[in-house]
C-alpha positions as protocol buffer text, in pm:
chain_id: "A"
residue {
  index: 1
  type: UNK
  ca { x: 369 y: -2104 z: -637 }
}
residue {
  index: 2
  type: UNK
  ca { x: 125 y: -2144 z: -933 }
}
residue {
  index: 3
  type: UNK
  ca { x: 210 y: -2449 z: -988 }
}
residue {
  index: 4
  type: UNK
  ca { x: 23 y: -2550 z: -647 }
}
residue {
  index: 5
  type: UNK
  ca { x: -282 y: -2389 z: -783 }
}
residue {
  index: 6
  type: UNK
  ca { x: -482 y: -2543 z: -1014 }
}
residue {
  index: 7
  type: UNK
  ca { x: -500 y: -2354 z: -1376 }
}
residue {
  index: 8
  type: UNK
  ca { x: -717 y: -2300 z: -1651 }
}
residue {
  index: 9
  type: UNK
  ca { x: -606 y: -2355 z: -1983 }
}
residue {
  index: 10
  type: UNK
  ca { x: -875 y: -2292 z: -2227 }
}
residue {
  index: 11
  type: UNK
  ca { x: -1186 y: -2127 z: -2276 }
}
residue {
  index: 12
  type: UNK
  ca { x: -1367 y: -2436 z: -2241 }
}
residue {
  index: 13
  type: UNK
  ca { x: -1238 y: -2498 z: -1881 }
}
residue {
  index: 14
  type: UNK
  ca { x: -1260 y: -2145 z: -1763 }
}
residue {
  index: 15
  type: UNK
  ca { x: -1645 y: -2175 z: -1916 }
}
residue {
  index: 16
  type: UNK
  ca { x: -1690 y: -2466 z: -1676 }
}
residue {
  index: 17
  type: UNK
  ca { x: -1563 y: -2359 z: -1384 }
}
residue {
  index: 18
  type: UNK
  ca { x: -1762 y: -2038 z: -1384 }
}
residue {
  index: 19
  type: UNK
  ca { x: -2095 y: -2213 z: -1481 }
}
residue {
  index: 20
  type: UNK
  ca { x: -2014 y: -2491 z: -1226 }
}
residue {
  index: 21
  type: UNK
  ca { x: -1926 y: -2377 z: -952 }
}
residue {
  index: 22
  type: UNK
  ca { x: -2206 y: -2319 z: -646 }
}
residue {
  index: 23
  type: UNK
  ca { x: -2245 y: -2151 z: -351 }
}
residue {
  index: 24
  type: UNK
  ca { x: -1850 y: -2050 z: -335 }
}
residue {
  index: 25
  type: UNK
  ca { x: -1681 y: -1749 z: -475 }
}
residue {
  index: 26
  type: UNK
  ca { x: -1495 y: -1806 z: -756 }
}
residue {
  index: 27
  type: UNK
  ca { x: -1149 y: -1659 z: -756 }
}
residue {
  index: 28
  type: UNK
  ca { x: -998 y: -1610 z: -1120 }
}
residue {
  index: 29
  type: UNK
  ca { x: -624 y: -1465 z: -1129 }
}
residue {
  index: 30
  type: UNK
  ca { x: -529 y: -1353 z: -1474 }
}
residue {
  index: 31
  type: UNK
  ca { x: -176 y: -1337 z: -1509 }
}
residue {
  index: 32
  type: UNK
  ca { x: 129 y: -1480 z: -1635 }
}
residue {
  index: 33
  type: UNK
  ca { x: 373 y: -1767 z: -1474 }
}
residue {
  index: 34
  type: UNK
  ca { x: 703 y: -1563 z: -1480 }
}
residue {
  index: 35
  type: UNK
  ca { x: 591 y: -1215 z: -1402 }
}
residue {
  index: 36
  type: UNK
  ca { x: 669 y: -1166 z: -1035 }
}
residue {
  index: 37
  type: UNK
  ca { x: 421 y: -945 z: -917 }
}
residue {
  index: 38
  type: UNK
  ca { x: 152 y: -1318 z: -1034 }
}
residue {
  index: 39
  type: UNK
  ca { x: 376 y: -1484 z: -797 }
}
residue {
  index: 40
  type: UNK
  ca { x: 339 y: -1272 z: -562 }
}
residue {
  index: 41
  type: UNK
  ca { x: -23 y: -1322 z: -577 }
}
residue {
  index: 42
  type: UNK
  ca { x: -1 y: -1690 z: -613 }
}
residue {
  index: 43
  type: UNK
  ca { x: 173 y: -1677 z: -272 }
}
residue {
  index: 44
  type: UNK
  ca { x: -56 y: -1493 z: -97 }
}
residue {
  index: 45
  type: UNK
  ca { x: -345 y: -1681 z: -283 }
}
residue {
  index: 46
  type: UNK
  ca { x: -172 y: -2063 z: -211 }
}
residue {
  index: 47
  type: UNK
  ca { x: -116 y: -1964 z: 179 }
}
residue {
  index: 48
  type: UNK
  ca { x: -486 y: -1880 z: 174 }
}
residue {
  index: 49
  type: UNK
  ca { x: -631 y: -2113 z: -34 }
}
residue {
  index: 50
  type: UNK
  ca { x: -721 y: -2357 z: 290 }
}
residue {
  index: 51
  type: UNK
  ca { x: -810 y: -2096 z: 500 }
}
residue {
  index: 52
  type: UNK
  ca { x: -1106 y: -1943 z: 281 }
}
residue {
  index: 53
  type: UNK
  ca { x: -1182 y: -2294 z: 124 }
}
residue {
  index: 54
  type: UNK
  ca { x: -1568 y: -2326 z: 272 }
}
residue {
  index: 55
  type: UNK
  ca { x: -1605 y: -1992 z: 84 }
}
residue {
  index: 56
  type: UNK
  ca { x: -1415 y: -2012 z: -195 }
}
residue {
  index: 57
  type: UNK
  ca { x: -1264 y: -2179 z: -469 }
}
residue {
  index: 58
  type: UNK
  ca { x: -917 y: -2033 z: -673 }
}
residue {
  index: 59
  type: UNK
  ca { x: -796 y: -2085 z: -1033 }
}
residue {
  index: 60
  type: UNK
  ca { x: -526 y: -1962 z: -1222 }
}
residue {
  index: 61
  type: UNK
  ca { x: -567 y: -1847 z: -1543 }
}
residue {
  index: 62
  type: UNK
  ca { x: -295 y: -1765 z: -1806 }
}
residue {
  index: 63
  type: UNK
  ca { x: -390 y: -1449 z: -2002 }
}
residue {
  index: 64
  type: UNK
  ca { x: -198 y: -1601 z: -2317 }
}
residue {
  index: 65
  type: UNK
  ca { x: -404 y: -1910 z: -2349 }
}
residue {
  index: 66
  type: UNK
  ca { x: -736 y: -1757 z: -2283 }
}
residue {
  index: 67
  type: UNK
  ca { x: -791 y: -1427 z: -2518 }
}
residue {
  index: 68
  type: UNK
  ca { x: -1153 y: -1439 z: -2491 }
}
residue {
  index: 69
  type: UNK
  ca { x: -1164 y: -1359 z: -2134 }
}
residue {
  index: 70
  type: UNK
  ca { x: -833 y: -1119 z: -2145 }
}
residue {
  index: 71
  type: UNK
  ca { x: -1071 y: -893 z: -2390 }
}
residue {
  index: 72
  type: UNK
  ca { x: -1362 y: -996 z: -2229 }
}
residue {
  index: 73
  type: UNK
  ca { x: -1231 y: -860 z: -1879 }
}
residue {
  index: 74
  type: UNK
  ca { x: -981 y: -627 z: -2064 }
}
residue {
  index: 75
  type: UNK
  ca { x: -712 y: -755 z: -1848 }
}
residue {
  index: 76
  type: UNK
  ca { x: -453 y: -507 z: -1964 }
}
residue {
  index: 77
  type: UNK
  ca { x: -244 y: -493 z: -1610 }
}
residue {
  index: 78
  type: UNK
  ca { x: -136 y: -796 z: -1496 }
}
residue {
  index: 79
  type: UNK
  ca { x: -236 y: -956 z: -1249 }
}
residue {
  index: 80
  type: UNK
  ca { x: -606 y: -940 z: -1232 }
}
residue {
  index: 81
  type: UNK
  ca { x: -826 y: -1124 z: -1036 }
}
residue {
  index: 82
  type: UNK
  ca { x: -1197 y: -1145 z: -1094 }
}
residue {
  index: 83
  type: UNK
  ca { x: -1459 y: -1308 z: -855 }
}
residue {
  index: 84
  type: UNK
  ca { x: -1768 y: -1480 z: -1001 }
}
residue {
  index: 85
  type: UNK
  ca { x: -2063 y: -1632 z: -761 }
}
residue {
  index: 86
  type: UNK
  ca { x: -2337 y: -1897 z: -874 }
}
residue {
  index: 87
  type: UNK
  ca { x: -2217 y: -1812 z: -1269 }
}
residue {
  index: 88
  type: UNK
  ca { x: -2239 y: -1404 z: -1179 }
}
residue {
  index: 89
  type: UNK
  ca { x: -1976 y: -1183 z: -1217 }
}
residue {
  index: 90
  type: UNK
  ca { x: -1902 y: -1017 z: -861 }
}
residue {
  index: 91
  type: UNK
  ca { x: -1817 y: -662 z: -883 }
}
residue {
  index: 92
  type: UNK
  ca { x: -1644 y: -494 z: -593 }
}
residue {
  index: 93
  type: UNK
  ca { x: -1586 y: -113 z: -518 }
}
residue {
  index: 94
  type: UNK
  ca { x: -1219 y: -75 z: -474 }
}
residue {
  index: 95
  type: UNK
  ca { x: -1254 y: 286 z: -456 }
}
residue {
  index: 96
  type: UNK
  ca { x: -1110 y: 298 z: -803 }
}
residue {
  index: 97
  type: UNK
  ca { x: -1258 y: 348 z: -1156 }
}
residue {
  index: 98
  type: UNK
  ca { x: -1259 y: -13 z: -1242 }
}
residue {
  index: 99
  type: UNK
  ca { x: -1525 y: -235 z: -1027 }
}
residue {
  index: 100
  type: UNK
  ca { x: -1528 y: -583 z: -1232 }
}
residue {
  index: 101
  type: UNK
  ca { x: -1135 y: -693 z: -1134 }
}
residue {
  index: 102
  type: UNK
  ca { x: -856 y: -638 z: -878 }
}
residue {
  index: 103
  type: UNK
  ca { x: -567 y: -532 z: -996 }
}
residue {
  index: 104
  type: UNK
  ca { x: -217 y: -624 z: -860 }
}
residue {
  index: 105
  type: UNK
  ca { x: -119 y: -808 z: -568 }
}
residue {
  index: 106
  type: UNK
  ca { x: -296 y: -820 z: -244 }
}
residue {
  index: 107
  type: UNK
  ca { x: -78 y: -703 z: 56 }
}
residue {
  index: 108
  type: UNK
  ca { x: -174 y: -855 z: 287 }
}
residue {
  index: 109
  type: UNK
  ca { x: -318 y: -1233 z: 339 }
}
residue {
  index: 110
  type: UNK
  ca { x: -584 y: -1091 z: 541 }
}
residue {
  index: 111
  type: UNK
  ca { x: -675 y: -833 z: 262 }
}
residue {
  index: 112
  type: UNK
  ca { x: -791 y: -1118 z: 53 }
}
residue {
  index: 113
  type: UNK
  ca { x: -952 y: -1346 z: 297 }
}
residue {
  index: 114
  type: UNK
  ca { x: -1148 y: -1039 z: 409 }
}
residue {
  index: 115
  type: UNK
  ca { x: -1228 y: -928 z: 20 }
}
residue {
  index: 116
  type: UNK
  ca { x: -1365 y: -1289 z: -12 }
}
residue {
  index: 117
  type: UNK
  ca { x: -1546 y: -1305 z: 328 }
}
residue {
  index: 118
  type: UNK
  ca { x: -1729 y: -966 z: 223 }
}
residue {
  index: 119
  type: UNK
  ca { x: -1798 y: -1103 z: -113 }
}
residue {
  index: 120
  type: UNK
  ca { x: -1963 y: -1438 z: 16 }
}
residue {
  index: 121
  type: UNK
  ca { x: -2210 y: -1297 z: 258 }
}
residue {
  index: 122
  type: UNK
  ca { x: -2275 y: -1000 z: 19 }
}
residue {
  index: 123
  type: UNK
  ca { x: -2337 y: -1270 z: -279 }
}
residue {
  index: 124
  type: UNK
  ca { x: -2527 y: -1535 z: -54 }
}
residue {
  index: 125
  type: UNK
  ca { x: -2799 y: -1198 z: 18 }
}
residue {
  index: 126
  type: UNK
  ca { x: -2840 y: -1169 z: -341 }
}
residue {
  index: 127
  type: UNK
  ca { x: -2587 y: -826 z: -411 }
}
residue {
  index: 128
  type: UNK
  ca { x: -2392 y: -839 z: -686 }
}
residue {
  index: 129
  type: UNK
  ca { x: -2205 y: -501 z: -624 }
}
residue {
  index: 130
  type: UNK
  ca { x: -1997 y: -532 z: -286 }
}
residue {
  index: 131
  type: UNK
  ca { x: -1754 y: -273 z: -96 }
}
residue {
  index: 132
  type: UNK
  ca { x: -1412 y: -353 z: -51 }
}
residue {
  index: 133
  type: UNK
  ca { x: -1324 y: -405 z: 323 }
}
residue {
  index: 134
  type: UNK
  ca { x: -970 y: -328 z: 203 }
}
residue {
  index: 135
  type: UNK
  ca { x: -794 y: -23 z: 323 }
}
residue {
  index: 136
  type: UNK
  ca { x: -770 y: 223 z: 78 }
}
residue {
  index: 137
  type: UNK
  ca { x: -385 y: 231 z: 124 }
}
residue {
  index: 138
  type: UNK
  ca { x: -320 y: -115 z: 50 }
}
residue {
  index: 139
  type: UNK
  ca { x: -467 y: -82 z: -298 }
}
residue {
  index: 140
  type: UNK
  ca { x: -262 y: -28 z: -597 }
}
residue {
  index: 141
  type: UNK
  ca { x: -396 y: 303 z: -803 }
}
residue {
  index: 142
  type: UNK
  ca { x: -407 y: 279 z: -1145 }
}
residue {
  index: 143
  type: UNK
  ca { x: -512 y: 583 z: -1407 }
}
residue {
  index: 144
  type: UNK
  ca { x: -720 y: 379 z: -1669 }
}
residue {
  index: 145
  type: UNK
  ca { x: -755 y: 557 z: -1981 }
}
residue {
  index: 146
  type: UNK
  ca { x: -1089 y: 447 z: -2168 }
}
residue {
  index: 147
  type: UNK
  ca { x: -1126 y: 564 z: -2562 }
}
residue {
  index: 148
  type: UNK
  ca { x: -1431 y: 537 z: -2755 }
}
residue {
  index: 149
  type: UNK
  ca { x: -1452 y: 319 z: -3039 }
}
């Protein structure tokens, strides 16, 4: 399914769509083409796509071509999906230690068209910390391990 999506390719393009891009939530899935739980995603995110398009906008972005934003984001786990809103980075409380990305797939279709319809109302009242309307059981838990440098 990615290949219905549109993708990012470079820094330059990823830059653009997050400065760019108004009044909609923008929907960043880090990720790879060939790893199946990204096209798992990408279906869930392609059936989707029309229904949350007055709220949002989706892009695909391959974690190989864009470094920058793979350390930026430390996107270790694959996928990851990271919302951004008028150029801000949207941070949502999955009940998990990590609040700036999602990761794994979404179960559900629902799931993510609520996650975005809570993150557009939250973001159009100026809050730029949200809390996931996603059942606690349908998100993946991860143990991140953080070292100092």
């Amino acid at each position: 399914m990615s290949y219905l999506l549109p993708t990012l390719s470079t820094k330059k393009t990823v830059d653009e769509a997050i400065k760019k891009t108004e009044d909609l939530v923008l929907v960043l899935r880090f990720g790879r083409d060939g790893d199946t739980g990204c096209m798992l995603l990408d279906e869930i995110l392609y059936k989707t796509s029309h229904d949350v398009s007055k709220m949002a906008v989706i892009y695909l972005v391959d974690v190989d071509s864009v470094p920058v934003y793979t350390k930026y984001f430390d996107v270790s786990l694959i996928p990851s999906t990271v919302f951004f809103f008028n150029g801000q980075h949207m941070k949502v409380d999955y009940g998990t230690q990590d609040h700036t990305k999602f990761i794994g797939s979404f179960k559900t279709k629902q799931d993510f068209i609520d996650l975005v319809e809570v993150i557009y109302r939250g973001a159009m009242r100026g809050k730029l910390m949200i809390k996931s309307p996603i059942d606690p059981a349908n998100i993946t838990k991860y143990e991140l391990l953080y070292k100092d440098i």
